[in-house]
N, C-alpha and C positions, 0 to 999 in steps of 0.2 A: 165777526172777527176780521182784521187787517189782515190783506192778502201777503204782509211780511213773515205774522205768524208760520202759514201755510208750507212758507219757503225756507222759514228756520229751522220748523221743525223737518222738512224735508233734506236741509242743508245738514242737519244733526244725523240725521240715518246712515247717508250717505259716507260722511267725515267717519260714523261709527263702524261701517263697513268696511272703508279702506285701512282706519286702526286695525281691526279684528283680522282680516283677512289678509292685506298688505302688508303691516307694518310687524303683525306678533306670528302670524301659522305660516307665509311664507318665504321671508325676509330673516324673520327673529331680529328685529332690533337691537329689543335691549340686551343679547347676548352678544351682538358685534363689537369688539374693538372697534374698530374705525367709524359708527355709525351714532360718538359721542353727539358731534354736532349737530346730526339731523333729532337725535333724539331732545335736546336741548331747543329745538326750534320747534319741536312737536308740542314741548311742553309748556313754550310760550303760545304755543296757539292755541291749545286746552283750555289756557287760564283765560287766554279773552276768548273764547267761547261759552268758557263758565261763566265768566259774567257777561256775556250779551242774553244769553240762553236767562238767566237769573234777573237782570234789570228789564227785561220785555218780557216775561212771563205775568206779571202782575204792576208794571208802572208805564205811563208814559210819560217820557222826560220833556216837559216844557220849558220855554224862555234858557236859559244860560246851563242848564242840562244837559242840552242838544250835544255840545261841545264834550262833553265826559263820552257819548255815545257815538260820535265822528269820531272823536281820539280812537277807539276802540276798532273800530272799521278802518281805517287807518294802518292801526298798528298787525292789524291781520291780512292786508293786501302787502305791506313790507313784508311781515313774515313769511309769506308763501312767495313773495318775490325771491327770497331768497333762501327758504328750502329749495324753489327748485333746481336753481345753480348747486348747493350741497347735495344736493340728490343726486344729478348729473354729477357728479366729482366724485362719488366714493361708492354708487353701485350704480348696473345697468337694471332698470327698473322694469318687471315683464308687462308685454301688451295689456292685460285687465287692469294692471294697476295707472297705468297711461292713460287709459279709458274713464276709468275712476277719475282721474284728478281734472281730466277735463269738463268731466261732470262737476266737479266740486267748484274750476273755477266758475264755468255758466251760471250754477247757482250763486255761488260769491259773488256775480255781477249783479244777475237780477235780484240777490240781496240788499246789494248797497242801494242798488236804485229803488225800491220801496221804502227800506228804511228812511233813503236819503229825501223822497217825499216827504215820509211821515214827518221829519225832523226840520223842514218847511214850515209846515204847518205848526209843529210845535215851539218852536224859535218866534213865532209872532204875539206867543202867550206868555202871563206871565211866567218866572221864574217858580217851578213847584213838580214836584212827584204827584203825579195823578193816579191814582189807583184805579185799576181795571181787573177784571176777571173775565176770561177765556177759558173758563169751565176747562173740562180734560185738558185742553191746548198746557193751558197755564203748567198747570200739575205733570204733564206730560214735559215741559221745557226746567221743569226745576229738577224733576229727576234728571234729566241733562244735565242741567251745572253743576247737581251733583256727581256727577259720575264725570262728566268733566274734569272736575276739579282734581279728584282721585285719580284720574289716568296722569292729569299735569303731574302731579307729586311723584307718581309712580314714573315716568319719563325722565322728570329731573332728575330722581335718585339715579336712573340707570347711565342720563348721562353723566353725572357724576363721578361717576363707580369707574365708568370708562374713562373718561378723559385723565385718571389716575394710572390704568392699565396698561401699558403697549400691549397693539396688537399682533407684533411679533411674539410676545410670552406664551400666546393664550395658543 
């Protein structure tokens, strides 16, 4: 198994704990007024999560592929670029959960650069989805993009809901 796996599925634990414990038991996000935007930036990052979690669990993207799976890494180093600024702007965030995200970025880095190997090597192949199996790993990372994917929706809706509500009424 690719040592990226290892770090995904780790990256995924991690992301899941600071959802569970930061973001819903003692924050409450989706019940703040003011916490539309970060909820809205959460839920873009679920979704490409769900799909990194989903396209490396059973493929490896060769030749002009590469490029769908850079896009993705990409768009999740903007997005936590700038949650952190909206984080910083609309609450003071407690020391575990500071701790956390510096964990999350460390993994985030030694993510990209594994993946960013793998996608070396796979750039020099033809253009094709390769099919792989990583036994539990795999199965263990699709349950991730599933529940990924549910917490994105579950996010949007709340930033939705918010960005309709002043948080003076509430």
């Amino acid at each position: 198994m690719p040592p990226y796996v290892y770090v995904l599925l780790l990256h995924g634990g991690l992301g899941f704990l600071d959802i569970i414990v930061n973001h819903e038991l003692l924050a409450k996000l989706p019940k703040r007024g003011d916490a539309a935007s970060e909820e809205a930036l959460h839920a873009a990052r679920e979704t490409i999560f769900a799909l990194l979690f989903g396209c490396l669990a059973w493929y490896q993207w060769h030749g002009a592929w590469v490029w769908f799976v850079a896009a993705l890494l990409l768009a999740e180093v903007i997005v936590s670029a700038y949650d952190v600024i909206v984080e910083g702007d609309t609450r003071v965030l407690p020391v575990p959960e500071r701790v956390l995200h510096l964990l999350l970025f460390i993994s985030l880095g030694v993510l990209i650069t594994l993946i960013g190997y793998a996608l070396v090597w796979w750039h020099a192949d033809a253009t094709a989805l390769v099919r792989v199996d990583y036994g539990w790993a795999s199965w263990v990372l699709t349950g991730m993009s599933v529940l990924s994917l549910v917490w994105a929706v579950r996010d949007g809706v709340a930033a939705g809901r918010r960005e309709k509500i002043p948080a003076s009424i509430e």
